[in-house]
BAVO-232999 format. One record per residue (C-alpha): residue in three letters; residue number from 1; x, y, z. Coordinates in steps of 0.2 Angstrom, whole numbers, plus 5000, padded with zeros to 4 digits. Example, Ala and Ser with C-alpha at 12.3 -4.5 7.8 and 13.67 -1.06 7.14 Angstrom:
BEGIN
+------+------+------+------+------+
: resn : resi :    X :    Y :    Z :
+------+------+------+------+------+
:  ALA :    1 : 5062 : 4978 : 5039 :
:  SER :    2 : 5068 : 4995 : 5036 :
+------+------+------+------+------+
//
This chain:
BEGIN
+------+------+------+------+------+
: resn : resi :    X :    Y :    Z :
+------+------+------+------+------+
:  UNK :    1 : 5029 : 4881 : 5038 :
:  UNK :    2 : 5026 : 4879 : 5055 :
:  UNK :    3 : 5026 : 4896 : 5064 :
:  UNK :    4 : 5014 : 4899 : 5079 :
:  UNK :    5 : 5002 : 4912 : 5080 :
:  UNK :    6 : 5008 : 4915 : 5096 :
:  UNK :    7 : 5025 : 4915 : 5092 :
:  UNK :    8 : 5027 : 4928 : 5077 :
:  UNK :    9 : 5010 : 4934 : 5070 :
:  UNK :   10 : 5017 : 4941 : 5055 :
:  UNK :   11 : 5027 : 4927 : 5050 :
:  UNK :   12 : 5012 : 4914 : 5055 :
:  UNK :   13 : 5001 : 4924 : 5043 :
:  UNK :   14 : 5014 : 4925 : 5028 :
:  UNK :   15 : 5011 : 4906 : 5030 :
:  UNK :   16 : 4992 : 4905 : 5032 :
:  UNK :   17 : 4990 : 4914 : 5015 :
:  UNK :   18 : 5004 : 4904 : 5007 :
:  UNK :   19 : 4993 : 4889 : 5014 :
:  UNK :   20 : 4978 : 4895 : 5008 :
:  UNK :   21 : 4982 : 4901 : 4990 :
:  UNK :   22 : 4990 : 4884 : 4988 :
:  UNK :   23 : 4974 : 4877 : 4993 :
:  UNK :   24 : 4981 : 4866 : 5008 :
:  UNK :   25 : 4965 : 4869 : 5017 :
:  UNK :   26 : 4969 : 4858 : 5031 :
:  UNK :   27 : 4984 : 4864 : 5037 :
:  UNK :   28 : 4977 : 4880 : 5041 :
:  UNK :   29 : 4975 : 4888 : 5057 :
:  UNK :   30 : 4957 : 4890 : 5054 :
:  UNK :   31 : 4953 : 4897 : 5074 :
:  UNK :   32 : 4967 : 4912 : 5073 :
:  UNK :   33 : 4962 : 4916 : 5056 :
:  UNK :   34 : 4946 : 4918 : 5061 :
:  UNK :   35 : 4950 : 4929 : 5076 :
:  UNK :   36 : 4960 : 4940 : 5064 :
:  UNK :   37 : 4948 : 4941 : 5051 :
:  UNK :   38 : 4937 : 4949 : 5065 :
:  UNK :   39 : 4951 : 4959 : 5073 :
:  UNK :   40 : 4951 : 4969 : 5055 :
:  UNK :   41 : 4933 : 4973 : 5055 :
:  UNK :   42 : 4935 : 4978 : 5073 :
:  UNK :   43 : 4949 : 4989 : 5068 :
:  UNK :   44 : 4942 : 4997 : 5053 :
:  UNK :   45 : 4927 : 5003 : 5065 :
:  UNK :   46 : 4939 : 5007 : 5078 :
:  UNK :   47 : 4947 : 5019 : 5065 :
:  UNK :   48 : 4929 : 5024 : 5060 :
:  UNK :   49 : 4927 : 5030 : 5079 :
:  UNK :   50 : 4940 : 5039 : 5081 :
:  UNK :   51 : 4939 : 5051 : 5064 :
:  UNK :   52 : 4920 : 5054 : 5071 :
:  UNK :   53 : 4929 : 5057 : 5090 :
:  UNK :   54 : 4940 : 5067 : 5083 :
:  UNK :   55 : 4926 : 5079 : 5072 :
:  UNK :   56 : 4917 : 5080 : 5084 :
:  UNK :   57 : 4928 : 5088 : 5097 :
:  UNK :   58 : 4934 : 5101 : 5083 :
:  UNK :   59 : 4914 : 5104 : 5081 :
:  UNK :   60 : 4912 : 5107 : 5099 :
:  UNK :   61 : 4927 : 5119 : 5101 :
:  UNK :   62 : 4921 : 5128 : 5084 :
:  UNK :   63 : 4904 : 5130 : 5094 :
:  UNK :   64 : 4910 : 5133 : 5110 :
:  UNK :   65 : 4924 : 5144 : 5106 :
:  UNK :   66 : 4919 : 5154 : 5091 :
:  UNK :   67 : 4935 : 5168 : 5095 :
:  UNK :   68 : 4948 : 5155 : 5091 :
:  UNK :   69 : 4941 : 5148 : 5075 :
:  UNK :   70 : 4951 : 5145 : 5063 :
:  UNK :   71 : 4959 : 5138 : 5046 :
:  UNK :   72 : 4967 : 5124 : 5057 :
:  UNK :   73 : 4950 : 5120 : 5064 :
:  UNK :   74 : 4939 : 5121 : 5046 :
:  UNK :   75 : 4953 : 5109 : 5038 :
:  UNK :   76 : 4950 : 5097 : 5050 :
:  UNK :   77 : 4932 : 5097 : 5050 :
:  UNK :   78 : 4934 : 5095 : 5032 :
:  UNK :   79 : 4946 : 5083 : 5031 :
:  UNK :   80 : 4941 : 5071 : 5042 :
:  UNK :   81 : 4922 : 5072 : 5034 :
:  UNK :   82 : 4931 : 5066 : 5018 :
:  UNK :   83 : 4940 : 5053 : 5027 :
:  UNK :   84 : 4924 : 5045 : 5034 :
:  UNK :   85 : 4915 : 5045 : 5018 :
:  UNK :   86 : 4927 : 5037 : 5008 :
:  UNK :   87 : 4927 : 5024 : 5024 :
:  UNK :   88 : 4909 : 5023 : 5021 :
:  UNK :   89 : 4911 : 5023 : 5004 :
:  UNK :   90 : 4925 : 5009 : 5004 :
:  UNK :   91 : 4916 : 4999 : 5019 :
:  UNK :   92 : 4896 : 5004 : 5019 :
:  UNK :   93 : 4892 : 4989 : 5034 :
:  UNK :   94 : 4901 : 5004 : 5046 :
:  UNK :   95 : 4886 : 5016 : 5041 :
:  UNK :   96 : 4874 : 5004 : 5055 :
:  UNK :   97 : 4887 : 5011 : 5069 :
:  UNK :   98 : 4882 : 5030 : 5064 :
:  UNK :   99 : 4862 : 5024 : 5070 :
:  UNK :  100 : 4868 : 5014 : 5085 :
:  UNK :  101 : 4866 : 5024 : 5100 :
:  UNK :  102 : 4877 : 5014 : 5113 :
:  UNK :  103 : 4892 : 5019 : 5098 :
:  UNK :  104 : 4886 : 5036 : 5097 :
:  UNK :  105 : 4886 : 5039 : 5115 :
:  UNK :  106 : 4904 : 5032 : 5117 :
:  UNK :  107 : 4911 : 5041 : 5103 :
:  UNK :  108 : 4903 : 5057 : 5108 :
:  UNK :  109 : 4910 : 5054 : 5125 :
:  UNK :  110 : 4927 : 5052 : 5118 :
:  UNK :  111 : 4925 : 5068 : 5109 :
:  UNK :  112 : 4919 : 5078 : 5123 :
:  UNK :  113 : 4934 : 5071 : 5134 :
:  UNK :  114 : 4948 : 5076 : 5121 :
:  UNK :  115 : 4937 : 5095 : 5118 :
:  UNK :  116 : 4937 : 5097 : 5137 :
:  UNK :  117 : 4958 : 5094 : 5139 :
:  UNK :  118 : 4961 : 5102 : 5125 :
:  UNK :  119 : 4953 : 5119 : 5130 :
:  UNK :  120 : 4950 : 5118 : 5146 :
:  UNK :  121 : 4931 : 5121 : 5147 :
:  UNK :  122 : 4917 : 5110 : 5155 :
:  UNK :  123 : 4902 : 5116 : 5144 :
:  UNK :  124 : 4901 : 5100 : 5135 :
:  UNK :  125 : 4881 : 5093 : 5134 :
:  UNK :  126 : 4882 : 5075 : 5140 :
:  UNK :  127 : 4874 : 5069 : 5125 :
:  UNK :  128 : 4876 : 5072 : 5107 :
:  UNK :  129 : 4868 : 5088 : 5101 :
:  UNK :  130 : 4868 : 5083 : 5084 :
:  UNK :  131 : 4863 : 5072 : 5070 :
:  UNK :  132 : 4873 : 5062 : 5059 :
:  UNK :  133 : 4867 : 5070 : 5044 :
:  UNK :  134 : 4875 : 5087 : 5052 :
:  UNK :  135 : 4888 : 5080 : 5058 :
:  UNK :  136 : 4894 : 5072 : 5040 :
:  UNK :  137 : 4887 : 5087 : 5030 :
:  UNK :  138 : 4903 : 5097 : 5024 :
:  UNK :  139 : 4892 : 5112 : 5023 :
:  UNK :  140 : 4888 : 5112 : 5045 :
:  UNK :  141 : 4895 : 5120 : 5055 :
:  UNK :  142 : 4890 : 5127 : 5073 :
:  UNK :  143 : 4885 : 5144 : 5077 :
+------+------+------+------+------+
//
């Protein structure tokens, strides 16, 4: 057991739990392990980001574009309102990125970004037009 982190992550941490579970604490790689357990909970809010990006721009088009509403549109919105409650509900440390504005102004600006390429418009408000309480609730939508 001597794979490097560097070398084959997936192998190196196959190891690392091996080690750990057998309780051979000091041959761990305690500075990688560390890294990764970060890089999951910077994943989990990266995932967290995108769902709101993504609800978002299908908010904006539903407001902006109200002749091409659709099925399509109202199944996303709902789906990925499901999606981030069960995050919340599964991880609820990610509820303090729905109060941060710095996140909420990058996520919104995601959101405005993909709305804009995908329908060509440039109504978009620079800042978010919405609270999170909307923006989770599965009974709003934008008139």
């Amino acid at each position: 057991m001597n794979t490097r982190y560097e070398a084959d992550i997936v192998a190196w941490a196959q190891e690392q739990a091996a080690l750990l579970r057998a309780g051979r604490f000091s041959e761990i790689d305690i500075a990688n392990i560390a890294e990764e357990i970060e890089d999951v909970g910077k994943s989990e809010k990266r995932e967290f980001a995108c769902r709101i990006a993504v609800l978002l721009a299908h908010l904006l088009k539903w407001k902006f574009q109200p002749g091409r509403r659709g099925s399509s549109w109202q199944r996303t919105i709902k789906e990925q309102r499901k999606a981030l409650a069960l995050h919340i509900k599964g991880t609820p440390s990610l509820k303090t990125a729905l109060s941060d504005t710095d996140w909420i102004a990058a996520v919104w600006a995601d959101a405005v970004s993909s709305a804009a390429q995908e329908t060509q418009l440039d109504v978009f408000p620079e800042d978010c037009i919405w609270d999170m309480g909307q923006i989770l609730s599965q009974e709003f939508y934008p008139e």
